[in-house]
Backbone as a printed PyTorch tensor [residue, N CA C, xyz], in Angstrom:
tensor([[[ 54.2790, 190.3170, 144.5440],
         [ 54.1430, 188.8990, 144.7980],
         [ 55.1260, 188.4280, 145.8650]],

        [[ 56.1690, 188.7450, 145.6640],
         [ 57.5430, 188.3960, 147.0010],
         [ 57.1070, 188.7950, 148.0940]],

        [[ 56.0670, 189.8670, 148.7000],
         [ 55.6900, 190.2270, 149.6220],
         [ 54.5700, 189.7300, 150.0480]],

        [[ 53.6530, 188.6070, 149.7980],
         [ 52.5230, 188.2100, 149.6100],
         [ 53.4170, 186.5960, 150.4300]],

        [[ 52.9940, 186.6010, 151.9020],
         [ 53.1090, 185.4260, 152.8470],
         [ 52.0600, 184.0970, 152.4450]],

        [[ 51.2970, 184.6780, 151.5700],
         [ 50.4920, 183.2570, 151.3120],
         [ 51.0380, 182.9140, 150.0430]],

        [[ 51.6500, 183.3700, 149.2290],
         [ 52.1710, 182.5320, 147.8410],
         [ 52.4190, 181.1370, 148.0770]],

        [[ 51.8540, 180.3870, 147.0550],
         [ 52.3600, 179.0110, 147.4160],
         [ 53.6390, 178.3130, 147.0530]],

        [[ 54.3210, 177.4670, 147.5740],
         [ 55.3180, 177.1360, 147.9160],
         [ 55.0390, 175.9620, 147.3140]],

        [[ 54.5700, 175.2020, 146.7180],
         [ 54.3620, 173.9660, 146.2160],
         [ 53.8430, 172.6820, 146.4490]],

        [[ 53.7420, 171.9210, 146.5260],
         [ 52.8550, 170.5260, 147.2680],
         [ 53.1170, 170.7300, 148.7430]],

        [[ 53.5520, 171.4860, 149.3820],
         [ 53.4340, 171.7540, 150.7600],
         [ 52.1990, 172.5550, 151.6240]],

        [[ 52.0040, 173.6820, 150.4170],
         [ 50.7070, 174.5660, 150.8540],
         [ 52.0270, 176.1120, 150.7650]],

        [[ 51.2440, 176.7620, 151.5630],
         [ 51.7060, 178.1980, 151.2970],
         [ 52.7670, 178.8240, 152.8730]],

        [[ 53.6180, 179.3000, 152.6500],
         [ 54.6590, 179.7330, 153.6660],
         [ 53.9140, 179.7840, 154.9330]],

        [[ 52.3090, 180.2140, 155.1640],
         [ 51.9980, 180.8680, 156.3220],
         [ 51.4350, 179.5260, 156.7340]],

        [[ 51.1250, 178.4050, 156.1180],
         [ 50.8860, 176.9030, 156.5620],
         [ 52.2160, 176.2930, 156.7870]],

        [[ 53.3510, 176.6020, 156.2530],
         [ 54.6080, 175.8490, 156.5630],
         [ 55.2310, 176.4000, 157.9030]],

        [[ 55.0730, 178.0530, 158.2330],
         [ 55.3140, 178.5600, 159.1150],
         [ 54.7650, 178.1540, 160.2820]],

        [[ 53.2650, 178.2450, 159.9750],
         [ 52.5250, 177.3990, 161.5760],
         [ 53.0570, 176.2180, 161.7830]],

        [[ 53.4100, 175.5610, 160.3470],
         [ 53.8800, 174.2770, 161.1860],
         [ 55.1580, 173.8670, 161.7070]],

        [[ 55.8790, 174.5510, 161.5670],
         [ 57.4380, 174.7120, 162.0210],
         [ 57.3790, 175.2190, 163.6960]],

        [[ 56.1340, 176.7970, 163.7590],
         [ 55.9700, 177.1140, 165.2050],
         [ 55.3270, 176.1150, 165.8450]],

        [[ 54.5890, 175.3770, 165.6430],
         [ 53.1420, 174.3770, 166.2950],
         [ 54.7980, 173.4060, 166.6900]],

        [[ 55.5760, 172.3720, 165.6300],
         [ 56.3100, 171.8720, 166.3000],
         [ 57.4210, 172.1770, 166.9320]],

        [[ 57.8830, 173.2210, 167.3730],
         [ 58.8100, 173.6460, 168.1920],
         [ 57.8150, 174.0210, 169.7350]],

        [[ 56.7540, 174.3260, 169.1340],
         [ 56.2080, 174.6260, 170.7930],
         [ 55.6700, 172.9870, 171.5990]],

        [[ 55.0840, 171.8840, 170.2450],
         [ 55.4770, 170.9520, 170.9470],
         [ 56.6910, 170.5100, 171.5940]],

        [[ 57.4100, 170.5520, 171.2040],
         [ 58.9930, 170.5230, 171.4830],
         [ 58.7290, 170.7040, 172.9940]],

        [[ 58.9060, 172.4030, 173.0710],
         [ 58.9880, 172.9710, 174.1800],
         [ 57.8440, 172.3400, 175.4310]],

        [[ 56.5680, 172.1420, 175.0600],
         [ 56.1040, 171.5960, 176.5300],
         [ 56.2720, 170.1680, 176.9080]],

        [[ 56.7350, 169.4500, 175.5240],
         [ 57.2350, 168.2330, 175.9270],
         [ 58.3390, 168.2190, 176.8260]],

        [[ 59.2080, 169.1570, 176.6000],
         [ 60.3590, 169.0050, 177.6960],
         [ 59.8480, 170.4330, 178.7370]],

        [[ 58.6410, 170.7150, 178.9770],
         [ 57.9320, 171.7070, 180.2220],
         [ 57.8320, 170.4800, 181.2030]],

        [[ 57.2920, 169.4360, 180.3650],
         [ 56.0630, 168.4810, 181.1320],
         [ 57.4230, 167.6190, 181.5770]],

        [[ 58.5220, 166.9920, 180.7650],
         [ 59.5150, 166.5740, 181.7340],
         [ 60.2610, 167.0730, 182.6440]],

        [[ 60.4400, 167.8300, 183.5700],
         [ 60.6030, 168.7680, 184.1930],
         [ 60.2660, 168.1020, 185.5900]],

        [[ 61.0400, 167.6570, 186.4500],
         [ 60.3550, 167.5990, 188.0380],
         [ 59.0950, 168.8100, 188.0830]],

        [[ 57.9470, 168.6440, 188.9670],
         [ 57.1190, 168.7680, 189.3150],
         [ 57.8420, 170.3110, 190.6260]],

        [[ 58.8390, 169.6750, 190.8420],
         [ 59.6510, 171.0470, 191.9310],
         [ 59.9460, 172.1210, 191.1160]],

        [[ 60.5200, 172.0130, 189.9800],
         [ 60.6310, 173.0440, 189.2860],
         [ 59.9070, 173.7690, 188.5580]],

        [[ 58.7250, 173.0100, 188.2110],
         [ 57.6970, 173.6780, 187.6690],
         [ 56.6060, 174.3660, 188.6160]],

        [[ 56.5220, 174.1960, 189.7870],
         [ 56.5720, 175.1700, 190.4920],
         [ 57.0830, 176.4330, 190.8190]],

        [[ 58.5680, 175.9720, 190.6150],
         [ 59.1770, 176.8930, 191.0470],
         [ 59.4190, 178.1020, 190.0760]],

        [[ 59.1780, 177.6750, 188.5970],
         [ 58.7860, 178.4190, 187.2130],
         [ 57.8250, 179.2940, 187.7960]],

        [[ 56.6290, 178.7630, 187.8270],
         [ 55.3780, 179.5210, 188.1680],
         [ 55.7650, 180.8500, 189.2920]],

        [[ 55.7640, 180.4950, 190.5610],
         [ 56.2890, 180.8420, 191.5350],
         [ 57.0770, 182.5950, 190.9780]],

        [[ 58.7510, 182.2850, 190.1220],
         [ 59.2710, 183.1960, 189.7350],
         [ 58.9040, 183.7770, 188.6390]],

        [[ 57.5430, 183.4610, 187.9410],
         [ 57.3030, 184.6550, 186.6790],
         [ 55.8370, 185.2240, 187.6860]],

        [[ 55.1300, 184.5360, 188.6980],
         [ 54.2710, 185.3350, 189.3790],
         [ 55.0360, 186.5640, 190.2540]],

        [[ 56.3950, 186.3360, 190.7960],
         [ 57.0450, 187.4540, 191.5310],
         [ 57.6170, 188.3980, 190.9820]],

        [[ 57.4640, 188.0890, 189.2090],
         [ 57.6740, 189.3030, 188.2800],
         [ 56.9830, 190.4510, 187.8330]],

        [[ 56.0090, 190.4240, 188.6950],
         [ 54.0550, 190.7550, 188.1590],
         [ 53.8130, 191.9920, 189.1180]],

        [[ 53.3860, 193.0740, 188.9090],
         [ 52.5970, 193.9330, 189.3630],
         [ 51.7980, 193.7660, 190.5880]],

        [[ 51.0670, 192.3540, 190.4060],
         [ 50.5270, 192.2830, 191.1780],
         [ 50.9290, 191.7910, 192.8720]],

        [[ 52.0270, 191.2240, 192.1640],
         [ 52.8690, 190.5770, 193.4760],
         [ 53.4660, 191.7780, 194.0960]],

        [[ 53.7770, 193.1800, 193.5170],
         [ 54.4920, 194.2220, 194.3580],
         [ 53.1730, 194.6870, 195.1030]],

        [[ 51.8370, 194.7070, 194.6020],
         [ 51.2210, 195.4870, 195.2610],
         [ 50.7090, 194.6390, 196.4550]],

        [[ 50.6160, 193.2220, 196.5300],
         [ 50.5240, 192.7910, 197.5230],
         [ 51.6090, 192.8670, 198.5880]],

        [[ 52.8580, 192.6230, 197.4000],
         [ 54.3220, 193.3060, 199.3100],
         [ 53.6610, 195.1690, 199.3860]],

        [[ 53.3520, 195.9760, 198.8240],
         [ 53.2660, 197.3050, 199.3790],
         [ 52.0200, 196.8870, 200.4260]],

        [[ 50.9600, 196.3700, 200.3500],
         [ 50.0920, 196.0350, 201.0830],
         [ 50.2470, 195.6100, 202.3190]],

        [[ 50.3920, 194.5020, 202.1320],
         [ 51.3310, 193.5790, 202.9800],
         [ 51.8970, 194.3550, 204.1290]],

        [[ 52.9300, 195.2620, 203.6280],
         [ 54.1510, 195.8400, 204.5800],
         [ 53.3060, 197.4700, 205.2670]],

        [[ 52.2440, 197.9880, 204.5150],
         [ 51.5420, 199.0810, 204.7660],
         [ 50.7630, 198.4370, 206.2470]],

        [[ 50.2890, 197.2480, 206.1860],
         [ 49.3050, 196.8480, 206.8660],
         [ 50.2010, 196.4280, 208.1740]],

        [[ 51.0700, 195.9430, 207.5270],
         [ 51.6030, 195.5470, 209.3280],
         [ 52.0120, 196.6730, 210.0420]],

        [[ 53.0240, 197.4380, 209.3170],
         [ 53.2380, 198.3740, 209.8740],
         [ 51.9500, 199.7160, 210.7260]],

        [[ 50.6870, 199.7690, 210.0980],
         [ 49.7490, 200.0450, 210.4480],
         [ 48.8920, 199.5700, 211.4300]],

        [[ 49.3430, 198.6110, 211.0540],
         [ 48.3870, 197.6250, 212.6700],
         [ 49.4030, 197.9690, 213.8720]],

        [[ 50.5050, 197.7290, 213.5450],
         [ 51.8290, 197.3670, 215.0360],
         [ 51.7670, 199.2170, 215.1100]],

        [[ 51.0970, 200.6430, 214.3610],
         [ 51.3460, 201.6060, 215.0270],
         [ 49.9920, 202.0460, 215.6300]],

        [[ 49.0170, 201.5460, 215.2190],
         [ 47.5240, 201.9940, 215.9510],
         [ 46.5990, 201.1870, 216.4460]],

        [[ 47.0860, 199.6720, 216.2210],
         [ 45.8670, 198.5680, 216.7810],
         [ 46.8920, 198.1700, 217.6800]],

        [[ 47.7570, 196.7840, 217.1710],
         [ 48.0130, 195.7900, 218.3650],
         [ 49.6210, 196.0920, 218.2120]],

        [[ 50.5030, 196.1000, 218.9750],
         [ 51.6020, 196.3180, 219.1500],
         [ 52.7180, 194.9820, 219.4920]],

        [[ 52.3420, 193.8940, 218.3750],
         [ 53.2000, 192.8280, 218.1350],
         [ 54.5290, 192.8780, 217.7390]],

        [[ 55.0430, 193.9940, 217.0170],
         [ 56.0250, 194.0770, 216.5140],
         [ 56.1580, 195.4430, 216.3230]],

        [[ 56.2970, 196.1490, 217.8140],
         [ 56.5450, 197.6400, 217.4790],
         [ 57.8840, 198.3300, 217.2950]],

        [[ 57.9030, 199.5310, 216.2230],
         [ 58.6630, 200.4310, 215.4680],
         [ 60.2710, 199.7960, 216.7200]],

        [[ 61.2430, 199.2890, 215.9620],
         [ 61.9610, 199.2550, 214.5530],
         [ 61.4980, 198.2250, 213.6220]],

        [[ 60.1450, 197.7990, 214.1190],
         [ 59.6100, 196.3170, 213.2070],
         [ 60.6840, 195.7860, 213.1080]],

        [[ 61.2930, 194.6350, 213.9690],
         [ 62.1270, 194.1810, 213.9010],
         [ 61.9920, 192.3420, 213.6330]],

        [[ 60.8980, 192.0340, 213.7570],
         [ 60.3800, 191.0390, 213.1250],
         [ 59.8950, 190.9340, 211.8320]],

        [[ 59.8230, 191.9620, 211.2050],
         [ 58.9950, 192.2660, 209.6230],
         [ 60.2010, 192.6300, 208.5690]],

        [[ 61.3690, 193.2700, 209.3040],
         [ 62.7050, 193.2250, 208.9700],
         [ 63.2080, 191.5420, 208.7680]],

        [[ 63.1130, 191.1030, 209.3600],
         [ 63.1160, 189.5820, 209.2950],
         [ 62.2820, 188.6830, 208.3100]],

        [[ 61.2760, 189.3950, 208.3760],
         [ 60.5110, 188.4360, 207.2640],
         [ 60.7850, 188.8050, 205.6840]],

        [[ 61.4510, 190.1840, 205.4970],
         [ 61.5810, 190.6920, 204.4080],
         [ 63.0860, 190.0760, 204.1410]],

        [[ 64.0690, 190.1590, 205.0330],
         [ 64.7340, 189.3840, 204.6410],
         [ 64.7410, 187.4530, 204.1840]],

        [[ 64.0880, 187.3700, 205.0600],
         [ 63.4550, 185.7260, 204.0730],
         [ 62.8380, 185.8320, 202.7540]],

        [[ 62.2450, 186.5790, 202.4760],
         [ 61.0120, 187.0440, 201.2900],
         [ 62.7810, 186.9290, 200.8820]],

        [[ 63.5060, 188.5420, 200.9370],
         [ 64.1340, 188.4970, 199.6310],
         [ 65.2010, 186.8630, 199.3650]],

        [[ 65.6540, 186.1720, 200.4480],
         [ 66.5050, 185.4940, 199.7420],
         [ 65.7440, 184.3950, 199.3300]],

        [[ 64.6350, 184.0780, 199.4410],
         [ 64.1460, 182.9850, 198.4930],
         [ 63.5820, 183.7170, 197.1760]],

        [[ 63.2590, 184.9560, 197.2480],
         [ 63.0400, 185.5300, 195.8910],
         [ 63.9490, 185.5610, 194.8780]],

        [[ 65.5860, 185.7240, 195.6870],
         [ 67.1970, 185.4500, 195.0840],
         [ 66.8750, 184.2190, 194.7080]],

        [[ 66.6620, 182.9710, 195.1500],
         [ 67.0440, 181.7060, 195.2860],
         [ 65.9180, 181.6380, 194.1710]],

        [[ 64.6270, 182.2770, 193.8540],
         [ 63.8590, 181.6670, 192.9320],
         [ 64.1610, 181.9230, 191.7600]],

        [[ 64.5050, 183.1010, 191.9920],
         [ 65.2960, 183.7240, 190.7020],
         [ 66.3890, 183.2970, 190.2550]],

        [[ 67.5680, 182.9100, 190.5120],
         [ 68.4760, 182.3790, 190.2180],
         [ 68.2760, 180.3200, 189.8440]],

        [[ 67.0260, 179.6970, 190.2980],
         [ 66.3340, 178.6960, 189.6550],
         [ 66.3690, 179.0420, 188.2470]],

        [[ 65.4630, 180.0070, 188.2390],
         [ 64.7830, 180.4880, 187.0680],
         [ 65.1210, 180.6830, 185.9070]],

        [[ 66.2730, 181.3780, 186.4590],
         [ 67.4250, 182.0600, 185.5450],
         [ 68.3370, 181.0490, 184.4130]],

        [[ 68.4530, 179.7730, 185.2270],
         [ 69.2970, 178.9010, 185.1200],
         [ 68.4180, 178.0130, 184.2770]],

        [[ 67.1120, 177.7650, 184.5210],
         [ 65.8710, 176.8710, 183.6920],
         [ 66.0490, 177.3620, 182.5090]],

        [[ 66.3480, 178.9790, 182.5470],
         [ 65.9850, 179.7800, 180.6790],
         [ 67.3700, 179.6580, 180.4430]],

        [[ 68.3140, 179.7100, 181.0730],
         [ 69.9790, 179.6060, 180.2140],
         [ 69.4540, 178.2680, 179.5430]],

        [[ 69.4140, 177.1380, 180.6920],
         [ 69.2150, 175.9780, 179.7310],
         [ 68.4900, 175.4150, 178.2930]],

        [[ 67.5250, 176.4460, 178.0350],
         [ 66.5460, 176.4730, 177.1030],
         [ 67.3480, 177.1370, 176.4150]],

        [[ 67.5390, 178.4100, 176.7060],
         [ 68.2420, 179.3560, 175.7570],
         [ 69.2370, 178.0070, 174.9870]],

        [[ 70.3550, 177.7640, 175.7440],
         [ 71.4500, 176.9250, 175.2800],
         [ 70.6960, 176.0630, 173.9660]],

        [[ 69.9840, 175.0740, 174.3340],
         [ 69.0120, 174.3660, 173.5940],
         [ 68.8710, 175.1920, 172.5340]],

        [[ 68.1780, 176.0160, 172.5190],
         [ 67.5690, 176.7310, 171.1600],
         [ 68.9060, 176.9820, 170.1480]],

        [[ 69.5770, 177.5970, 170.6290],
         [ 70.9820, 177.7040, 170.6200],
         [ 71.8110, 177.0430, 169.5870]],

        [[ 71.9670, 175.3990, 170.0170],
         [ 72.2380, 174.5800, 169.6780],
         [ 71.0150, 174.1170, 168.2040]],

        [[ 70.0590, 174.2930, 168.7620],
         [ 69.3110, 173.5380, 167.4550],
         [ 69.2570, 174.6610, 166.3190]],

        [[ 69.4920, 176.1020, 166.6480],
         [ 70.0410, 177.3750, 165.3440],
         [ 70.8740, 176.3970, 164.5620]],

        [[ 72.0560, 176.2040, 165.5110],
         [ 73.4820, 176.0020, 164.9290],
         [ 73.3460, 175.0050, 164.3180]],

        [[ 72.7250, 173.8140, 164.6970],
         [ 72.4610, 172.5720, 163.8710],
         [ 71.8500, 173.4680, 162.2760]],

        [[ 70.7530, 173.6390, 162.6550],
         [ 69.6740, 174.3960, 161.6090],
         [ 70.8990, 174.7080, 160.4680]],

        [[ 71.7880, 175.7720, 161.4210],
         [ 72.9520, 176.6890, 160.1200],
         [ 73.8520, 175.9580, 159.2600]],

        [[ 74.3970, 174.8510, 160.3110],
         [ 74.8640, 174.1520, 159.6800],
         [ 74.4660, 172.8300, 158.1900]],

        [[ 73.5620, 172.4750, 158.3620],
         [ 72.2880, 171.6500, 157.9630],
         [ 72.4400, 172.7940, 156.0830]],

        [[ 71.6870, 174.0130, 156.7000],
         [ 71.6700, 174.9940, 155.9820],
         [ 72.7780, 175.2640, 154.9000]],

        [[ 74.0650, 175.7170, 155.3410],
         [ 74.9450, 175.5960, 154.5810],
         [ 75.5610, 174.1460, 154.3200]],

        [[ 75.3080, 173.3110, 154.5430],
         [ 75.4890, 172.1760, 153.8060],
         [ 74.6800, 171.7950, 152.6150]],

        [[ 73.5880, 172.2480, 152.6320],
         [ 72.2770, 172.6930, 151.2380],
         [ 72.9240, 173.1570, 150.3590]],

        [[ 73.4680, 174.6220, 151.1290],
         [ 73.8310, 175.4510, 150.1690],
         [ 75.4670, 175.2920, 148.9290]],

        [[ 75.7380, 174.3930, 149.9400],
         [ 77.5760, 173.6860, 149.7190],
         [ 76.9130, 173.2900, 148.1830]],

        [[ 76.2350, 172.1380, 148.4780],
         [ 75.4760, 170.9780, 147.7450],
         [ 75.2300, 171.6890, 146.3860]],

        [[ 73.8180, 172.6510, 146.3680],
         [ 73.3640, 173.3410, 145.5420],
         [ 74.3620, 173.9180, 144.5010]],

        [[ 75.3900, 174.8800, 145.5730],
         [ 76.5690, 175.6320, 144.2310],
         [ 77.1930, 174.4430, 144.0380]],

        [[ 77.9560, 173.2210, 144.2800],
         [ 78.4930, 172.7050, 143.3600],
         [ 77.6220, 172.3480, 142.3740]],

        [[ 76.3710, 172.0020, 142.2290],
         [ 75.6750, 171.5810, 141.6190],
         [ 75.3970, 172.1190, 140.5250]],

        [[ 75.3920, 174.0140, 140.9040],
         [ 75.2180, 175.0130, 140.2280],
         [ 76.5320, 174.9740, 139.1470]],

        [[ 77.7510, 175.2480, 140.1720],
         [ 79.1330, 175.0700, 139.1570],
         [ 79.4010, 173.8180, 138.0950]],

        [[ 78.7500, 172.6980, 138.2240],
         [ 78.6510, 171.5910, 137.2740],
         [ 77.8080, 171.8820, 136.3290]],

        [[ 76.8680, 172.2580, 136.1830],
         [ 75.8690, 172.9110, 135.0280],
         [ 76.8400, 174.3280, 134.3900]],

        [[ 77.3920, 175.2220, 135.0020],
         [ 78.2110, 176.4220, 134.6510],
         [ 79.2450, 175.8050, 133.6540]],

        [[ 79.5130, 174.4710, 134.2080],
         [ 80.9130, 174.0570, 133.4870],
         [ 80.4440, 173.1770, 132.4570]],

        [[ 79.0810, 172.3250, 132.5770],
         [ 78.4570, 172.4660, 131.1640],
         [ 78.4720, 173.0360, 130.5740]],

        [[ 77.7120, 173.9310, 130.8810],
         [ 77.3910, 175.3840, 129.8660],
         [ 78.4140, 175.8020, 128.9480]],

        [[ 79.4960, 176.1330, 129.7250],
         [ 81.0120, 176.5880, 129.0650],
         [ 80.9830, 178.0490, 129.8820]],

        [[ 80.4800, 178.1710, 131.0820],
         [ 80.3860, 179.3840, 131.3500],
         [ 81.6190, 179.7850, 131.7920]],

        [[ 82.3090, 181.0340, 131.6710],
         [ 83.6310, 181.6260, 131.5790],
         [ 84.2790, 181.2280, 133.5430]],

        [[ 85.5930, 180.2020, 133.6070],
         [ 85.9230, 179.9780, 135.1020],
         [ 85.8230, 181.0380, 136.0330]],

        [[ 86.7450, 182.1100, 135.6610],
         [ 87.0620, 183.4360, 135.7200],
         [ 85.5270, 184.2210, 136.6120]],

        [[ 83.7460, 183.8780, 136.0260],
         [ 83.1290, 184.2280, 136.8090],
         [ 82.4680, 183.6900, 137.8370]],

        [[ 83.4290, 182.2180, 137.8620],
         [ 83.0880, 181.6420, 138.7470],
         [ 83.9480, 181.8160, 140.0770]],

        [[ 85.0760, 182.4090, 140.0570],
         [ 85.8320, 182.3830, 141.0460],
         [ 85.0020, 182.1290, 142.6650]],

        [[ 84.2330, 183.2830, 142.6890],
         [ 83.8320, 183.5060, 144.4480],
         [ 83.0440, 182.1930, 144.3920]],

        [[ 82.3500, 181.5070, 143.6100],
         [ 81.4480, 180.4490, 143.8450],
         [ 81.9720, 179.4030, 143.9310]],

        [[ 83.4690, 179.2100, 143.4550],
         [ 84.4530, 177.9620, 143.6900],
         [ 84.3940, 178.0510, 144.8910]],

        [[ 85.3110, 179.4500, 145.2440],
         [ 85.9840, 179.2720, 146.5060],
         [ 84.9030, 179.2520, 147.5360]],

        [[ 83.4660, 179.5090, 147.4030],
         [ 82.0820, 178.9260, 148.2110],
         [ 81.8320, 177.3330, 148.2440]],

        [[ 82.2960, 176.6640, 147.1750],
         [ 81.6700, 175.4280, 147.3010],
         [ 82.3860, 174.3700, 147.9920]],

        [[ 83.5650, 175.0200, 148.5200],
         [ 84.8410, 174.1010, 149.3710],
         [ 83.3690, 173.9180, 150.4420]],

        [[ 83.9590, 172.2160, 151.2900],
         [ 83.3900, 172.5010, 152.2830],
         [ 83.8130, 173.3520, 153.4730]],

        [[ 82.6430, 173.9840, 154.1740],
         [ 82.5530, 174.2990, 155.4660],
         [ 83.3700, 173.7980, 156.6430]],

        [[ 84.3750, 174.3690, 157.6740],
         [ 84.6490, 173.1170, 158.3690],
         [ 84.3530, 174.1770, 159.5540]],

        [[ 83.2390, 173.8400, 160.5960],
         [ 82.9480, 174.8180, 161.6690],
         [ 84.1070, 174.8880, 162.6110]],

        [[ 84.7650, 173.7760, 162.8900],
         [ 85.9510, 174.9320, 163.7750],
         [ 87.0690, 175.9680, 163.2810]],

        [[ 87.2830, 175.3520, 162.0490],
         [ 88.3170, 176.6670, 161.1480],
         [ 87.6060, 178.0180, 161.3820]],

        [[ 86.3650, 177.8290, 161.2660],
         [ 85.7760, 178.9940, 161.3420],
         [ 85.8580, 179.8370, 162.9010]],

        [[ 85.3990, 178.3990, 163.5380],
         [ 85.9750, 179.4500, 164.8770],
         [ 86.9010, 179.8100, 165.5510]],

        [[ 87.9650, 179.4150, 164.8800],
         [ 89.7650, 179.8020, 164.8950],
         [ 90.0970, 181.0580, 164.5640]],

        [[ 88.7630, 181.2870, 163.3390],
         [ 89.3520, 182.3450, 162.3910],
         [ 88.5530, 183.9300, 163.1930]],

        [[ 87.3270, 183.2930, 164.1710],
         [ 86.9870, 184.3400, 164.4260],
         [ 87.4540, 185.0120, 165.8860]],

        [[ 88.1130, 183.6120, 166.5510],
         [ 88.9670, 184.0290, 167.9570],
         [ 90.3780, 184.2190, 167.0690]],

        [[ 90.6120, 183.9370, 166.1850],
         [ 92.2650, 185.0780, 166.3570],
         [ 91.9110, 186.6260, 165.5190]],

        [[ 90.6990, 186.4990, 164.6490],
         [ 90.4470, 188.3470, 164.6710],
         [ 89.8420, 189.0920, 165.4940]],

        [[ 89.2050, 188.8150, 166.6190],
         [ 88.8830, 188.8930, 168.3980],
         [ 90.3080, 189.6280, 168.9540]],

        [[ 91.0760, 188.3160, 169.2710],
         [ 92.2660, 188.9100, 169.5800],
         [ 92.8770, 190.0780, 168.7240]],

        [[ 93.1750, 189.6550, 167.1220],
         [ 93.8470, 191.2150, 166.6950],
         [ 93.1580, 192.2090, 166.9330]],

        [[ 91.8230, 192.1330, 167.4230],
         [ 91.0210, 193.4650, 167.2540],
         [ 91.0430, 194.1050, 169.1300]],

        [[ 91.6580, 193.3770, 169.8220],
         [ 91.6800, 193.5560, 171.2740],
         [ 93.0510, 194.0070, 171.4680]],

        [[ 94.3940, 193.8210, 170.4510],
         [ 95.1040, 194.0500, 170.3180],
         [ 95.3420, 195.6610, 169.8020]]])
């Protein structure tokens, strides 16, 4: 049964309906902020995942087969050191740099984003979970359940404070670089 993605989950419907709907609104998410996007950059998106493609190398092998083929047996516009086609390849590559490094910088920013809304998520998360064990330890201490097996769940139900935490993990960074 634990392995069974359709079990139901309760007046919500079943995990694989809660799941679509968690993906359905994050991908709204995502083209809502596609579609805000200058119109330059979303070009320029397109642009650098088409120059990632197969098909775009076989048009530069083409491309560069053909000129060079024409300038050695038809018309002699740009004959051997191709020194104009040297030129154009250098334009090709630095706007291919320049698209790429757009590009690059569009997905850090997303990345970051996603990033950020984990950390919210984790945090959110263990604040549930804060909630829940004290909640849990107040029923325990109804109960009369022995302190002694409550220890690790005390010292769980302190709150969270996220920068202690990240104090604690840059100075064992350092001892461990040490």
């Amino acid at each position: 049964m634990a392995g069974n993605s359709a079990v139901r989950t309760g007046r919500h419907g079943t995990i694989d309906h809660i799941t679509h709907d968690n993906i359905e609104s994050i991908l709204c998410l995502e083209d809502t902020e596609h579609r805000r996007k200058p119109m330059l950059y979303r070009v320029v998106e397109r642009a650098a995942r088409f120059c990632g493609t197969l098909t775009f190398l076989w048009i530069n092998i083409a491309f560069f087969a053909s000129w060079i083929a024409l300038n050695q047996f038809l018309v002699k516009f740009d004959p051997y050191p191709f020194t104009f086609l040297l030129f154009v390849v250098s334009i090709e590559a630095i706007m291919l740099s320049i698209l790429i490094l757009i590009s690059q910088n569009m997905s850090a920013e997303a990345s970051e984003r996603r990033h950020h809304l984990d950390l919210q998520i984790n945090l959110l998360n263990e604040r549930e979970m804060t909630a829940m064990l004290r909640l849990a330890l107040h029923m325990a201490d109804k109960l009369g359940i022995d302190a002694d097996a409550q220890a690790e769940a005390v010292a769980l139900s302190k709150k969270t404070r996220p920068e202690h935490v990240l104090h604690q993990i840059v100075r064992a960074e350092d001892q461990h670089r040490q």
